[in-house]
N, C-alpha and C positions, 0 to 999 in steps of 0.2 A: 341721396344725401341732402338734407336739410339744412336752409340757408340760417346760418347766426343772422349775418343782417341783411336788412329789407331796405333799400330805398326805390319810393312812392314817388315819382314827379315833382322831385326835390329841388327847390329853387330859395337863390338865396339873392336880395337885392337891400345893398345900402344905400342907407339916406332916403328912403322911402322912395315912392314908385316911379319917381321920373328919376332914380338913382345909378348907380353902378349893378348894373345884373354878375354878379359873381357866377354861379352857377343858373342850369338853366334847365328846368326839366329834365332831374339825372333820375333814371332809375337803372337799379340791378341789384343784381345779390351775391352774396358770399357765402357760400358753405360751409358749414362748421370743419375745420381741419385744414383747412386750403389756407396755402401762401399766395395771396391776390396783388396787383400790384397795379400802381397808378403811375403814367409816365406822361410828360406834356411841357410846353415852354415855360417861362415863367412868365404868373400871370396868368395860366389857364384853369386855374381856380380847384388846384390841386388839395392845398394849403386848407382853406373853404371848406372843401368836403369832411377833411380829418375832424375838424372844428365839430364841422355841425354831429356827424357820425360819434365823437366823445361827448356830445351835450353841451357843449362849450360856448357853441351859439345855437340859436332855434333858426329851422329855416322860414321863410317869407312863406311860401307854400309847399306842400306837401307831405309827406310820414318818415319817419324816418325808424324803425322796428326791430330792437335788439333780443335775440330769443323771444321772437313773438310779442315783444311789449315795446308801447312807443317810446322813442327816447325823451325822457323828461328828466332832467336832473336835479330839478324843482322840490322831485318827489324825495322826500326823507327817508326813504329804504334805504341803507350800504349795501345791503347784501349784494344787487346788480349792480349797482356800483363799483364794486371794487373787482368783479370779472373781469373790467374794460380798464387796463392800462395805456401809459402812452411812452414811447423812447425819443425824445427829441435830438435834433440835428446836433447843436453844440453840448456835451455831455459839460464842460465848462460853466457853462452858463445855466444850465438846467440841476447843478448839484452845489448843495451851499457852501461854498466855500470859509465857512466858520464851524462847520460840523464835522465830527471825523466819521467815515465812511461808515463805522458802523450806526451811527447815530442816525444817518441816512437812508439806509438801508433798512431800520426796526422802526423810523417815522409810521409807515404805510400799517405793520404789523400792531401798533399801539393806537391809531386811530381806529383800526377798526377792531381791536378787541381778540385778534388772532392767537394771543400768545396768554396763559393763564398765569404764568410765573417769570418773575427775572431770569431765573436761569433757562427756561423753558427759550424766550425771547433771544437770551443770547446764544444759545444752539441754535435757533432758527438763522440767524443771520450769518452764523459762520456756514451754517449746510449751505443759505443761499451765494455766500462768496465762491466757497468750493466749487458749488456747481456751474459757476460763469466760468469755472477759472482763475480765479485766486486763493490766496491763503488766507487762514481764518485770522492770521495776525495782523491783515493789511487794515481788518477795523479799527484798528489807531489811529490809522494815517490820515491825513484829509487829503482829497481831491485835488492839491495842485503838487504834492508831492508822487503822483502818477504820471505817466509817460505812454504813447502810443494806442492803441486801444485797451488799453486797461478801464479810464475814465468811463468809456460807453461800456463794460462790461459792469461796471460800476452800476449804470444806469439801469441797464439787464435786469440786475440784480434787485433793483429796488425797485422796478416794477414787477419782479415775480413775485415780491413778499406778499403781495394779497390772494395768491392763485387764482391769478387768471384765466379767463377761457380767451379773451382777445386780446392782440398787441395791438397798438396804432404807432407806425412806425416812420417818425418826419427825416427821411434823406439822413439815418441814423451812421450812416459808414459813409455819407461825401465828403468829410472832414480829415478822413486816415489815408494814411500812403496804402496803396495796392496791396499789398503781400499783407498788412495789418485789416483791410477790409477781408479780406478771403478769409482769416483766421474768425472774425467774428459773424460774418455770413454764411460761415459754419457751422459755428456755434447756435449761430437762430436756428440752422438749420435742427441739428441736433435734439434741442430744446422742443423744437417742435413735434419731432418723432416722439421723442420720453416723455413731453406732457398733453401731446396731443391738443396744441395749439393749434389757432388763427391767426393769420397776421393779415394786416393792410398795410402795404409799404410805398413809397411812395420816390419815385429817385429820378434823378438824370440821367444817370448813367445804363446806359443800354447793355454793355456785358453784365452789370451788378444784375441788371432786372432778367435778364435772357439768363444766368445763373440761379437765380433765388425764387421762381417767382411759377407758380404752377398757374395762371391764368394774369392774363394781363389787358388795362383799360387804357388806352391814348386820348387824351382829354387837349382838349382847343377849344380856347374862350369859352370856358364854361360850360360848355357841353362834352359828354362821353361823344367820339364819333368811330370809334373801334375799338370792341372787345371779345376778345380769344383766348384759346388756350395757348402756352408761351411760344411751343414751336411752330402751331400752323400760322404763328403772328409774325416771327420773325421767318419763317421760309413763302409764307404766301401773302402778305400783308396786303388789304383792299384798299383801303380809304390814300388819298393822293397823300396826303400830310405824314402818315404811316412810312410809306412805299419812299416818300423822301426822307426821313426821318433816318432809316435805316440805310438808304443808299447813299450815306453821308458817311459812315461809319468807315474808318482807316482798314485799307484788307489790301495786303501785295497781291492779294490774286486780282484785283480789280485797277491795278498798276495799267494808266494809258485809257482804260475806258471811260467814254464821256460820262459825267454824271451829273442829273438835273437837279441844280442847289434851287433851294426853298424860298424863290423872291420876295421881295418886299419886306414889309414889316408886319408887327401884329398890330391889329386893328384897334384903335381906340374901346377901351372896356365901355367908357361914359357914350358911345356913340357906336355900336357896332351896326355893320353891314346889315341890309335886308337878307330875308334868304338863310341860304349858308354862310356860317362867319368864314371858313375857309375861300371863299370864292374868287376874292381879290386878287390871291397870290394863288390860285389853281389854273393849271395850265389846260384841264379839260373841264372848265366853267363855262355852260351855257344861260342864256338866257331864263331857264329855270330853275338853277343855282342861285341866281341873285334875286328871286322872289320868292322862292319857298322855302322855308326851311326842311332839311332833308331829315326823316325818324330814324332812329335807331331799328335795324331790320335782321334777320337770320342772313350770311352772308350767302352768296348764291353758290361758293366754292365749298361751303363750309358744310359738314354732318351737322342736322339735326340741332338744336341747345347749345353748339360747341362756339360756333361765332357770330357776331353781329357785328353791321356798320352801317353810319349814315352819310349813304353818299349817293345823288341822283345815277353819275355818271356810274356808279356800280351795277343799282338798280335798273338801268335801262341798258345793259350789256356796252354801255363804249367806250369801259375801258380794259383791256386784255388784261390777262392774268400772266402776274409774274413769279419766279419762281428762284428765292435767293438762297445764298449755303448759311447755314449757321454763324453766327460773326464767331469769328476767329479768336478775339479778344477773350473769348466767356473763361 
């Protein structure tokens, strides 16, 4: 399986070179077909990535390579262009509130020249309501006359109208009650089998990702420092920030035993640590933690291609391998 995208030793730093390092020598890839997913604090330069990965910002260094081409948004093609969608966080705020939904929805379809006839156009955009899950009449309505995930199905909707081959997907269900996220985490889900989508999603929440998410990236200050496929990540997770991360997570079965909360704080972006930026608040940081930075490496547990992390103390066998049950929540 061949990766849709490539990032090259991607780094992004504002305010020029004595500025804020946002990301910091990210590379990895995504295979066409796969639901990828980005998890990390806030601030660990999640946000960043989405950016640069849509053309939306360039990065300071590196490549960034969508279907084998760099990404340049510069360049006056549509045609790649309109592959790469995006579903943002607040569907509220991301859909115009003066437009009625179908007006929204055939935008994308009339910019790029998709539909040869009125009528043509507006059969497209009732199929594309259908297929979210609406009704073809709901293109009347505007956007604040909707309720529950409807709005982000909305969303859905009007970024399928270009056909896509990629979603870029910003924390699109941390906005909805529970039972209303499953319903549309579904739906992606769905969508992806019938059109043989890509997604990169990106979220807090640890059941949505251990749910949705066929490979998964743990990002801190700016760098990747763990990436796996979902369950050897959540049942064997390497890296210290990971293995806390999860062992945070609410579970009655773990009613009464100790567990190591994640000290301190995060480190200043404008001023980060030598070293490993994790190091500070690592409980098995040594003295080569805090001068070297640690690379992104095959995990020592892991098959083959399947994991990496950067962590000295992985690397040098001293820290034992854990072995957790699936979080209960998913």
């Amino acid at each position: 399986m061949s990766d849709l995208i490539e990032l090259s030793q991607v780094s992004k730093i504002y305010n020029g070179g004595a500025g804020q390092t946002a990301l910091a020598n990210v590379s990895l890839g995504i295979p066409a077909g796969q639901f990828a997913a980005i998890m990390g604090p806030s601030g660990s330069g999640k946000s960043t990535l989405l950016n640069l990965i849509a053309g939306l910002d360039r990065p300071t260094r590196g490549e960034i390579r969508y279907a084998g081409r760099l990404v340049d948004f510069a360049d006056p093609e549509l045609a790649l262009r309109r592959t790469m969608q995006m579903i943002f966080q607040d569907p509220y705020a991301s859909l115009n509130p003066r437009w009625r939904v179908k007006d929204i929805v055939a935008e994308p379809i009339r910019a790029h020249g998709l539909a040869q006839t009125p009528a043509a156009l507006a059969a497209k955009v009732v199929a594309l309501l259908e297929q979210v899950g609406l009704a073809g009449a709901d293109g009347a309505k505007y956007p604040h006359q909707f309720s529950g995930g409807q709005p982000q199905r909305i969303s859905i909707a009007r970024a399928l109208a270009t056909d896509p081959a990629f979603l870029i997907c910003d924390e699109p269900t941390s906005a909805l009650d529970v039972s209303v996220q499953a319903q549309v985490l579904n739906l992606m889900r769905n969508l992806q089998r019938e059109l043989g989508l890509t997604y990169l999603f990106i979220s807090h929440n640890l059941a949505v990702v251990h749910h949705i998410a066929d490979r998964v990236g743990v990002m801190y200050l700016g760098r990747v420092v763990e990436l796996a496929r979902t369950r050897q990540l959540f049942t064997s997770p390497q890296h210290p920030y990971t293995r806390m991360l999860l062992a945070a997570v609410p579970d009655l079965a773990m009613t009464g035993v100790p567990r190591t909360a994640v000290g301190g704080e995060v480190p200043n972006p404008l001023d980060p640590p030598t070293g490993c930026a994790f190091h500070p608040r690592c409980p098995y940081a040594n003295e080569r933690c805090q001068r070297e930075t640690p690379l992104l490496k095959t995990a020592p547990l892991a098959e083959p291609g399947t994991g990496q992390v950067a962590c000295h103390a992985v690397e040098e066998g001293r820290l034992a391998p854990v072995a957790l049950a699936l979080p209960s929540t998913a």
